[in-house]
Predicted model as a PDB file, atoms N, CA, C, CB and O in Angstrom, pLDDT in the B-factor column:
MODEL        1                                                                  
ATOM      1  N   UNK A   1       7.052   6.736 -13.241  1.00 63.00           N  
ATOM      2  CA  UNK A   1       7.327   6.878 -11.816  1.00 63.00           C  
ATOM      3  C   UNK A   1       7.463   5.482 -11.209  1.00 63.00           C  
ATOM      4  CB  UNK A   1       6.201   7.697 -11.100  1.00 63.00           C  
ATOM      5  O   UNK A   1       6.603   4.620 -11.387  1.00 63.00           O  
ATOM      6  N   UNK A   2       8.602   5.281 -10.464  1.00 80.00           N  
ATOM      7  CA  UNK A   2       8.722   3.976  -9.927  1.00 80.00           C  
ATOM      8  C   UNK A   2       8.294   4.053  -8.400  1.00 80.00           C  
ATOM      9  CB  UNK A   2      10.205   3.433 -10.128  1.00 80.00           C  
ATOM     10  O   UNK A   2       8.290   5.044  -7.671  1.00 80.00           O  
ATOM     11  N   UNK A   3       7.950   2.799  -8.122  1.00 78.00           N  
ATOM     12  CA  UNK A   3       7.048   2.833  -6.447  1.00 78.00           C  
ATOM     13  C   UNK A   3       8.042   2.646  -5.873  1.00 78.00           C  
ATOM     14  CB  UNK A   3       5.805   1.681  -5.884  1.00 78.00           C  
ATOM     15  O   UNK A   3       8.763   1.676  -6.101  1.00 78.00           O  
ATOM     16  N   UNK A   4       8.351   3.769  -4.783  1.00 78.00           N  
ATOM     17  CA  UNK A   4       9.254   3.853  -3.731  1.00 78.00           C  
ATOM     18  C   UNK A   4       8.976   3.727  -2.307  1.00 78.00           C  
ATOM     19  CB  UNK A   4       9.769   4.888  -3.851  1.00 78.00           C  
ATOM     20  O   UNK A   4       9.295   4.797  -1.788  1.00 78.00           O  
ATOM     21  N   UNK A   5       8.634   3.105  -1.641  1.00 74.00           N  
ATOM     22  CA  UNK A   5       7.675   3.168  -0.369  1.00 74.00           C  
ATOM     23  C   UNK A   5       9.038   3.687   0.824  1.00 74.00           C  
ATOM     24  CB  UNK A   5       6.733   1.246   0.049  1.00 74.00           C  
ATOM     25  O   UNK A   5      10.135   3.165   1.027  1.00 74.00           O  
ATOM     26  N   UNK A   6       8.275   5.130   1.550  1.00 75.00           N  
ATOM     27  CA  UNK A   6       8.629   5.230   2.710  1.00 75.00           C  
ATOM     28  C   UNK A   6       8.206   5.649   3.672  1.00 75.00           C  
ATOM     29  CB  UNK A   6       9.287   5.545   2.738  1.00 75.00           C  
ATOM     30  O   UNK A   6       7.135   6.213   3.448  1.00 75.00           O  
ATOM     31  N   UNK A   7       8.450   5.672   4.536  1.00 75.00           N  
ATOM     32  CA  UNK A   7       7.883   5.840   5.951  1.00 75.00           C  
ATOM     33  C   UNK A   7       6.945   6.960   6.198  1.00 75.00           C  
ATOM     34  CB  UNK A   7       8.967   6.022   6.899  1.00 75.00           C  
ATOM     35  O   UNK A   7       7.522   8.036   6.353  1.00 75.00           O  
ATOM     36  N   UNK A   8       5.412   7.002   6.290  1.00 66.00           N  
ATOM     37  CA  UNK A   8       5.303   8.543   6.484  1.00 66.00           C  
ATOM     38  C   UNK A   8       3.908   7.822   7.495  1.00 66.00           C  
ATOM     39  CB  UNK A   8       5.006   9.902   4.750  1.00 66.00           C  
ATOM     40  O   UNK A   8       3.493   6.676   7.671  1.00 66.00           O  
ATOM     41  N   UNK A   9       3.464   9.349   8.052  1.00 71.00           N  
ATOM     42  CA  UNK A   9       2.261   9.360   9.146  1.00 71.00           C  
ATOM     43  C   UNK A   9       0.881   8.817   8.614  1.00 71.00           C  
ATOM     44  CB  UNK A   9       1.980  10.913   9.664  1.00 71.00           C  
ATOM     45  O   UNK A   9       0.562   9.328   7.541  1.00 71.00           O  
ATOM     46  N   UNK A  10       0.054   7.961   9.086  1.00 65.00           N  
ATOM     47  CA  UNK A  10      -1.561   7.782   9.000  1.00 65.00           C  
ATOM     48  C   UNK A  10      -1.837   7.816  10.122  1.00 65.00           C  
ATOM     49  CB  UNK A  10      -2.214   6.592   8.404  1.00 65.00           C  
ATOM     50  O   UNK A  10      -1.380   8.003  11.250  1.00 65.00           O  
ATOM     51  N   UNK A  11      -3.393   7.411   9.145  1.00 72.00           N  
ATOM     52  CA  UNK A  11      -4.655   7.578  10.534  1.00 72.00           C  
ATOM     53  C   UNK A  11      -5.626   6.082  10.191  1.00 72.00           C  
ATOM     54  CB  UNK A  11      -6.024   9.518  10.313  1.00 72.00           C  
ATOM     55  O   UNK A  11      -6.311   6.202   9.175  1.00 72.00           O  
ATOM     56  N   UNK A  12      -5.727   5.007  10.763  1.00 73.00           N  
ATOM     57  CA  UNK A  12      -5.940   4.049  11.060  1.00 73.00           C  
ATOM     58  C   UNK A  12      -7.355   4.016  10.154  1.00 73.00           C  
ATOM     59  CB  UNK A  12      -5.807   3.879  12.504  1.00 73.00           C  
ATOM     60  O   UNK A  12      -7.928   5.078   9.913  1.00 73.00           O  
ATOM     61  N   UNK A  13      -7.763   3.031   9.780  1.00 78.00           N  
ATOM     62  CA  UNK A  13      -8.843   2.451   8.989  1.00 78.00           C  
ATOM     63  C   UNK A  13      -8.973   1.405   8.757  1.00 78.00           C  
ATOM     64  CB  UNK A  13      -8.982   2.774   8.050  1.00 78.00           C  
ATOM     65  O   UNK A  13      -8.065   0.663   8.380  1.00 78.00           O  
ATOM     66  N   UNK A  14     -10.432   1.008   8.968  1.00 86.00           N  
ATOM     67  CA  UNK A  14     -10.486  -0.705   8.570  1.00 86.00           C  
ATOM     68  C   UNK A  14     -10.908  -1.075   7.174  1.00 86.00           C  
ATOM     69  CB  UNK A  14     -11.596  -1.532   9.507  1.00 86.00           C  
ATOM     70  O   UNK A  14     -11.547  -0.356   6.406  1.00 86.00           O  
ATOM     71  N   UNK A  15     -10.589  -1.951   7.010  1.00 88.00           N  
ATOM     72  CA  UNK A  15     -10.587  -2.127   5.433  1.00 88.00           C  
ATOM     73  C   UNK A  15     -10.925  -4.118   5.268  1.00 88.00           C  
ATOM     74  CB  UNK A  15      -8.589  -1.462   4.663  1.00 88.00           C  
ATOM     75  O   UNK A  15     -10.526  -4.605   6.326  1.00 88.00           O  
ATOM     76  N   UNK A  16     -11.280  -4.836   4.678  1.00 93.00           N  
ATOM     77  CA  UNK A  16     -11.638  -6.083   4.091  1.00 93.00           C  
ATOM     78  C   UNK A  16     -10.581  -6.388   2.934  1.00 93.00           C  
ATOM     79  CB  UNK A  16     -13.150  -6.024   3.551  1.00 93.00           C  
ATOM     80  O   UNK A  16     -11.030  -6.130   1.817  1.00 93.00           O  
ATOM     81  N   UNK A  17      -9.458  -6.811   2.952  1.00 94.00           N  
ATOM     82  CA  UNK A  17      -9.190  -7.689   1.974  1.00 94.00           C  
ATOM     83  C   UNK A  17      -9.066  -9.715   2.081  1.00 94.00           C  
ATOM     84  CB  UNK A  17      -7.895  -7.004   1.614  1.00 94.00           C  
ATOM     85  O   UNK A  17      -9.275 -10.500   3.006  1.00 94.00           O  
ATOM     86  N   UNK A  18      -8.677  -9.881   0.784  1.00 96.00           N  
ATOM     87  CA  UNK A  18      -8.347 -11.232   0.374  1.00 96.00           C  
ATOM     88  C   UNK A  18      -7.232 -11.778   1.489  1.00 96.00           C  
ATOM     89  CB  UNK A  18      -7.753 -11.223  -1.235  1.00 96.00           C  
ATOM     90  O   UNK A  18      -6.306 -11.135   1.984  1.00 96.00           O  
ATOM     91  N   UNK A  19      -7.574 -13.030   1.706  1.00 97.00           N  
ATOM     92  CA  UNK A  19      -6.589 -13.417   2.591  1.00 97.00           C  
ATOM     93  C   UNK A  19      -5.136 -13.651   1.579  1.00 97.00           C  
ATOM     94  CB  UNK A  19      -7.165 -14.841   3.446  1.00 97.00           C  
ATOM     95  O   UNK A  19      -4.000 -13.266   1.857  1.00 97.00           O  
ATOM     96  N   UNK A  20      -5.342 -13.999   1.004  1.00 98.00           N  
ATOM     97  CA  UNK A  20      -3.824 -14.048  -0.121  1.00 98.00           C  
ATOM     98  C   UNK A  20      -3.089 -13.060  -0.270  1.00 98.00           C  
ATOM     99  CB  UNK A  20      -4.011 -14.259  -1.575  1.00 98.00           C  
ATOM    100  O   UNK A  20      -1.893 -13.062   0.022  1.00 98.00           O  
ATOM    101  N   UNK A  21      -3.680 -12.138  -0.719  1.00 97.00           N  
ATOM    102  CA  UNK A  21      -3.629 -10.621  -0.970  1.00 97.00           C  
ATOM    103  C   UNK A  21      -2.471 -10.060   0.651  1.00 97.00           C  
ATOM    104  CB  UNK A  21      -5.741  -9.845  -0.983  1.00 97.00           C  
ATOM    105  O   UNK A  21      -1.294  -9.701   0.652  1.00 97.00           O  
ATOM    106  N   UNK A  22      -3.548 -10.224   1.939  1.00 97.00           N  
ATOM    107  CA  UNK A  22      -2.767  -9.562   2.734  1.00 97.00           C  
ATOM    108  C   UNK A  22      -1.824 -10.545   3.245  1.00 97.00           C  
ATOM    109  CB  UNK A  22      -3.487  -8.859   3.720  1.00 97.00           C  
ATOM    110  O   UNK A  22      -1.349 -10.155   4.312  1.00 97.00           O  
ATOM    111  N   UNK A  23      -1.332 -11.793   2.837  1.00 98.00           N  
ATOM    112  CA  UNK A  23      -0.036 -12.529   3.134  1.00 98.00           C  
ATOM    113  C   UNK A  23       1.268 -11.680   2.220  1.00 98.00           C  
ATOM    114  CB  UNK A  23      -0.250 -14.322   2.596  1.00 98.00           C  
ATOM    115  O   UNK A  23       2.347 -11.274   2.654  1.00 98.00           O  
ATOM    116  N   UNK A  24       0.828 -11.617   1.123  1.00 98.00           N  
ATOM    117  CA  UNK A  24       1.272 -10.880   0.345  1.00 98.00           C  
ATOM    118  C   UNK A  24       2.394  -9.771   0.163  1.00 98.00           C  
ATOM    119  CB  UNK A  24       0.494 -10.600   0.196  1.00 98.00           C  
ATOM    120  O   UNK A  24       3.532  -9.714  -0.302  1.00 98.00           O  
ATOM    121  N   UNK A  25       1.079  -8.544   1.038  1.00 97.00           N  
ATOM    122  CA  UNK A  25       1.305  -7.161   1.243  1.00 97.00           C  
ATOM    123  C   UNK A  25       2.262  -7.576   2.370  1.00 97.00           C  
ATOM    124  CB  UNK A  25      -0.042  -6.116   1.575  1.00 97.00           C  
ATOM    125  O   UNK A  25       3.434  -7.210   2.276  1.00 97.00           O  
ATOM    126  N   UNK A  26       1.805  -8.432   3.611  1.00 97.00           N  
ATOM    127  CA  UNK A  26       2.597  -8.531   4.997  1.00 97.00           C  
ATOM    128  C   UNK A  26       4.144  -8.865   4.117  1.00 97.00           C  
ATOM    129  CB  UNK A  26       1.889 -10.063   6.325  1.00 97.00           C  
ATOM    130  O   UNK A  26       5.106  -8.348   4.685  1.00 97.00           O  
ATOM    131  N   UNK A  27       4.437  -9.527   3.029  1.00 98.00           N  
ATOM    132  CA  UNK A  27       5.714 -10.023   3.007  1.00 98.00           C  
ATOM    133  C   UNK A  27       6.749  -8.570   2.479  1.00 98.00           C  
ATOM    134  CB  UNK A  27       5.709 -11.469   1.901  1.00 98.00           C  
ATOM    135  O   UNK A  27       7.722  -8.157   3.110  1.00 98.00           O  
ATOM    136  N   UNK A  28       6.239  -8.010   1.230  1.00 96.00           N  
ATOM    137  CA  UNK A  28       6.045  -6.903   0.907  1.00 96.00           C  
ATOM    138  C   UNK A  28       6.840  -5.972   1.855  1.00 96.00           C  
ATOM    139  CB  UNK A  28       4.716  -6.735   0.828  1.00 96.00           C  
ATOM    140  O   UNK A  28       8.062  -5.829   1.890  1.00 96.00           O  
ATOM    141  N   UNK A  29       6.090  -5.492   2.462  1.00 96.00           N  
ATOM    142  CA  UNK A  29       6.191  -4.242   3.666  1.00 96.00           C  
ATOM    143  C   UNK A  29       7.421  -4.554   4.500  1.00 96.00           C  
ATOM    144  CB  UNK A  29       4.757  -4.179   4.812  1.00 96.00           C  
ATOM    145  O   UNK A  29       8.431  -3.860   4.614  1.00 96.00           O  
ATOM    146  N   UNK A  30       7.154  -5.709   5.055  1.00 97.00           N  
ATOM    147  CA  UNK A  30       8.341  -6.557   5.724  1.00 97.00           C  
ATOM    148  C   UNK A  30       9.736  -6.245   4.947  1.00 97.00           C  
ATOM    149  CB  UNK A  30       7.999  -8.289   5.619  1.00 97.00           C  
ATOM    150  O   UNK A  30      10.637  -5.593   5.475  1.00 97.00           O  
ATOM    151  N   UNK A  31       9.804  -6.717   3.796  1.00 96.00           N  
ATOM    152  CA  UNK A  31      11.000  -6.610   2.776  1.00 96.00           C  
ATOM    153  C   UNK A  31      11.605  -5.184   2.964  1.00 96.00           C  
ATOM    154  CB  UNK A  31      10.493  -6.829   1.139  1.00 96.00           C  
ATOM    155  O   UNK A  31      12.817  -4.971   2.987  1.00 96.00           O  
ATOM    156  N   UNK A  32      10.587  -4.176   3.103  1.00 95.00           N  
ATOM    157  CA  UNK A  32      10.989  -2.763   3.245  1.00 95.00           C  
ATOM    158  C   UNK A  32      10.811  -2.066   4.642  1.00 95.00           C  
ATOM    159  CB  UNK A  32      10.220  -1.996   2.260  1.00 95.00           C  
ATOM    160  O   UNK A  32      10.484  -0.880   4.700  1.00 95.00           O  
ATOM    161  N   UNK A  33      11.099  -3.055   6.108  1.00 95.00           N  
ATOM    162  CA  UNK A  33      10.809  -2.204   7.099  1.00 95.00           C  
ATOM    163  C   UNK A  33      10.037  -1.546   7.422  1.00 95.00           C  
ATOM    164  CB  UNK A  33      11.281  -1.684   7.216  1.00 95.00           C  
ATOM    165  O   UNK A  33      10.189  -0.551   8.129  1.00 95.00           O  
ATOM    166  N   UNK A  34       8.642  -2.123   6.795  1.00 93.00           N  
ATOM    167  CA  UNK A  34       7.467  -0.495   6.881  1.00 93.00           C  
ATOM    168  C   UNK A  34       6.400  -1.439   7.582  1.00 93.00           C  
ATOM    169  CB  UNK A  34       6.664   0.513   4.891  1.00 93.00           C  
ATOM    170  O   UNK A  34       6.674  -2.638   7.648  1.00 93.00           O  
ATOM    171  N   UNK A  35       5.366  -1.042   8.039  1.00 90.00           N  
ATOM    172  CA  UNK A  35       4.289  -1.491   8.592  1.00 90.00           C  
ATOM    173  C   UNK A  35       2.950  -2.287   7.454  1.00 90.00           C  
ATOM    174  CB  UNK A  35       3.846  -0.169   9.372  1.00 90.00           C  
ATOM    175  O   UNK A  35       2.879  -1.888   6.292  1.00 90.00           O  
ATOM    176  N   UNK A  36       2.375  -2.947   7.757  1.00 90.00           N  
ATOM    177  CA  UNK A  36       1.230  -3.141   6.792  1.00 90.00           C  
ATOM    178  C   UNK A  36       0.369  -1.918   6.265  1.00 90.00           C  
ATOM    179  CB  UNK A  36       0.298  -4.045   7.442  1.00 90.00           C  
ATOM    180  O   UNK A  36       0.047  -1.762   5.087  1.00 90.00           O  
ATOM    181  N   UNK A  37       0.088  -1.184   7.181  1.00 82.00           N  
ATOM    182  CA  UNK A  37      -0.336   0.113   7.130  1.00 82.00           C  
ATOM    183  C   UNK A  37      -0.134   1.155   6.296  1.00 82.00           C  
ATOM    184  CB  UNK A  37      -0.087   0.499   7.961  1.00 82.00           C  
ATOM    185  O   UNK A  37      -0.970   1.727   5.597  1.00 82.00           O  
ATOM    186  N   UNK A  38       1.400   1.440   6.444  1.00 84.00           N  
ATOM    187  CA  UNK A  38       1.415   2.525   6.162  1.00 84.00           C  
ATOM    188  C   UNK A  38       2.533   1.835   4.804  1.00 84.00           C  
ATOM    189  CB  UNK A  38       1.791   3.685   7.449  1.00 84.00           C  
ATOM    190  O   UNK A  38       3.536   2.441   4.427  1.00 84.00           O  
ATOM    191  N   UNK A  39       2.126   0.599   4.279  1.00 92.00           N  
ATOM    192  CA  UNK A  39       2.424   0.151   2.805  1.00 92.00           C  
ATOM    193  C   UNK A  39       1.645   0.158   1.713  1.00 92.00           C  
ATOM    194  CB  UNK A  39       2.722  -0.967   2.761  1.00 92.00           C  
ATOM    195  O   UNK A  39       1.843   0.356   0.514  1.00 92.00           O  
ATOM    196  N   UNK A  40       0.178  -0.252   2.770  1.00 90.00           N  
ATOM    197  CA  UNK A  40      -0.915  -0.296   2.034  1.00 90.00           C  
ATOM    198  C   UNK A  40      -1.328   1.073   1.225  1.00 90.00           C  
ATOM    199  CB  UNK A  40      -1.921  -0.723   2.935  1.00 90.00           C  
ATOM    200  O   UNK A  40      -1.486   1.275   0.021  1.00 90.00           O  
ATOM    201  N   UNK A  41      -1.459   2.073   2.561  1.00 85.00           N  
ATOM    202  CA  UNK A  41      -1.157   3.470   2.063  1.00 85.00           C  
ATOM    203  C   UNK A  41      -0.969   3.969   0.394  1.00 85.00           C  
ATOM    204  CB  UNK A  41       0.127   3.753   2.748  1.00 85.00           C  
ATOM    205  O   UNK A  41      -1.606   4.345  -0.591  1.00 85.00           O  
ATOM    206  N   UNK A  42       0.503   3.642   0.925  1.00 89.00           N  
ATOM    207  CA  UNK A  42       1.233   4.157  -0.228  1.00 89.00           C  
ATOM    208  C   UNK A  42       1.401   3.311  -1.128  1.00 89.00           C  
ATOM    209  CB  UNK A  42       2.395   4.636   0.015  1.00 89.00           C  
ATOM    210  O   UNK A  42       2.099   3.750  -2.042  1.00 89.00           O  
ATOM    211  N   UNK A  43       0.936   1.914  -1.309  1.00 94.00           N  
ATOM    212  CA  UNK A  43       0.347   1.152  -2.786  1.00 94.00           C  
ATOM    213  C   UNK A  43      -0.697   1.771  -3.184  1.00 94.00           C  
ATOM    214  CB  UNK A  43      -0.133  -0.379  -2.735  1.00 94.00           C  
ATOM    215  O   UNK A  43      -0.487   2.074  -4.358  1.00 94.00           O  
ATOM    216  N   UNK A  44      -2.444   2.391  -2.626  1.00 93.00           N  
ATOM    217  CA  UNK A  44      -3.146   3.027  -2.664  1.00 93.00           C  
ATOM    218  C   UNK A  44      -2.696   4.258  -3.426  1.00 93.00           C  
ATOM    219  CB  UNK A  44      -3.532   3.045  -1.603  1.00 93.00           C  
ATOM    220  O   UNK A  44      -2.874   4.216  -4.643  1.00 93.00           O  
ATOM    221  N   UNK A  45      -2.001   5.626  -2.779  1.00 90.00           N  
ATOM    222  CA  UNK A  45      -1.277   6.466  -3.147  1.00 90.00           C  
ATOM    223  C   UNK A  45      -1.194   6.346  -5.111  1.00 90.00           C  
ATOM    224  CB  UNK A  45       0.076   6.197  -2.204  1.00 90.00           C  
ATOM    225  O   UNK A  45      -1.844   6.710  -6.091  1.00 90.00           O  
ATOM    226  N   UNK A  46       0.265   5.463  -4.719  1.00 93.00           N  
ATOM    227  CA  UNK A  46       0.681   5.201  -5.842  1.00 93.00           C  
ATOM    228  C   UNK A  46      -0.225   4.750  -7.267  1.00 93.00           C  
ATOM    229  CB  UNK A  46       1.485   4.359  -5.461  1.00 93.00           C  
ATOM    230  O   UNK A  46       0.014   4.979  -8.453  1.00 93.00           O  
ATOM    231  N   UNK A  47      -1.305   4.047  -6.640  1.00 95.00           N  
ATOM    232  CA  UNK A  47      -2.213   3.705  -7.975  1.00 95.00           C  
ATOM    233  C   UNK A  47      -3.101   4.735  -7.868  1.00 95.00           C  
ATOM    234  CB  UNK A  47      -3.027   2.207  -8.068  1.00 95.00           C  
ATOM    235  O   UNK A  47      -3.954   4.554  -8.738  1.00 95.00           O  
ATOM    236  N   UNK A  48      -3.493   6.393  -6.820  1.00 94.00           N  
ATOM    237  CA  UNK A  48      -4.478   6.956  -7.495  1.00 94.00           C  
ATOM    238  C   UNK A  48      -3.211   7.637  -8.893  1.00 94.00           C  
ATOM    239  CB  UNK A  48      -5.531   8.208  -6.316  1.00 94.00           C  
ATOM    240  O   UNK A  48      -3.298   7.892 -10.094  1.00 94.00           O  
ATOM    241  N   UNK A  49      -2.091   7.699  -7.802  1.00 94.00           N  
ATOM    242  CA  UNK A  49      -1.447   8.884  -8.791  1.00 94.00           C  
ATOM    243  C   UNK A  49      -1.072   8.588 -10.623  1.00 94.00           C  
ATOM    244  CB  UNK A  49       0.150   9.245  -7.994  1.00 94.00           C  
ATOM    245  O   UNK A  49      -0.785   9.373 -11.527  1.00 94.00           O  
ATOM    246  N   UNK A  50      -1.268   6.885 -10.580  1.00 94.00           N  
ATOM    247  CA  UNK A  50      -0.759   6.167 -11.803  1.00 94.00           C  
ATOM    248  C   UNK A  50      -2.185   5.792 -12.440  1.00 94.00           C  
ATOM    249  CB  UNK A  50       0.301   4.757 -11.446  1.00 94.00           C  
ATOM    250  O   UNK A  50      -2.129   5.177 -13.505  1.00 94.00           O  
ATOM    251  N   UNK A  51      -3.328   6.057 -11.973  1.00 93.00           N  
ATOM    252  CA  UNK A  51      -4.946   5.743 -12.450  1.00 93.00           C  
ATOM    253  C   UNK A  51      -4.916   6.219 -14.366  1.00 93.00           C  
ATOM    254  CB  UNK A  51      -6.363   7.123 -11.242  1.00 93.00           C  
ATOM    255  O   UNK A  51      -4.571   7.366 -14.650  1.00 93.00           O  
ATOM    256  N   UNK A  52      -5.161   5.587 -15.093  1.00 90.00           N  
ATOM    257  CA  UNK A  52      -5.473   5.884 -16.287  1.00 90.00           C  
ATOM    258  C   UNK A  52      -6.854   7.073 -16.587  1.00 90.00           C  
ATOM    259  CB  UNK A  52      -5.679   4.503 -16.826  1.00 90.00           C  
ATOM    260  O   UNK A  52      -8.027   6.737 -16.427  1.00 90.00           O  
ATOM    261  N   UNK A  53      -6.609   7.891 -16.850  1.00 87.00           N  
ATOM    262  CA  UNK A  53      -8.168   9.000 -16.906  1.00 87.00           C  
ATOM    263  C   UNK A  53      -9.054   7.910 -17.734  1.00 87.00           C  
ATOM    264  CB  UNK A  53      -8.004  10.944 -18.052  1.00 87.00           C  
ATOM    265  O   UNK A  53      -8.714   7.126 -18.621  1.00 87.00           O  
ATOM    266  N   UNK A  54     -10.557   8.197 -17.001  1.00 87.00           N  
ATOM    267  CA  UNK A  54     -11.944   7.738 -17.699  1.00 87.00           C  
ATOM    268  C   UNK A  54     -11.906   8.541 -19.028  1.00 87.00           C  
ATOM    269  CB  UNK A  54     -13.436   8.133 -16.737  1.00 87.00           C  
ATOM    270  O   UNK A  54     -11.620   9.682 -19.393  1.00 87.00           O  
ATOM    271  N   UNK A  55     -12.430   7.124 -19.683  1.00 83.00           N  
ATOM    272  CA  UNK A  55     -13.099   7.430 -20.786  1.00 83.00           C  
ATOM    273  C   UNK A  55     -14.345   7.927 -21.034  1.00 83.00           C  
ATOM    274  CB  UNK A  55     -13.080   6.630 -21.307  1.00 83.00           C  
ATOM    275  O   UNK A  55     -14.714   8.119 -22.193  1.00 83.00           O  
TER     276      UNK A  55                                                      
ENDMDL                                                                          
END                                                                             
């Protein structure tokens, strides 16, 4: 499955990352018209749906 990011609805949350990290994501999101938000989202999303099962 390839990561396709698009536009969809949230609900606001605060969260702590790396300052590197969210220069990053901001360039990211930007590249694709989408918000920090609702990129982060769906990077989230995308890695529960791609998570390797526990051993």
């Amino acid at each position: 499955m390839n990561f396709d990011p698009k536009d969809r609805q949230t609900i606001n949350k605060t969260i702590r990352l790396d300052e590197e990290l969210v220069k990053k994501v901001y360039e990211e999101a930007g590249k694709r018209h989408l918000s920090f938000n609702k990129f982060v989202a769906q990077c989230i999303e995308y890695a529960l749906i791609n998570l390797k099962p526990e051993k």
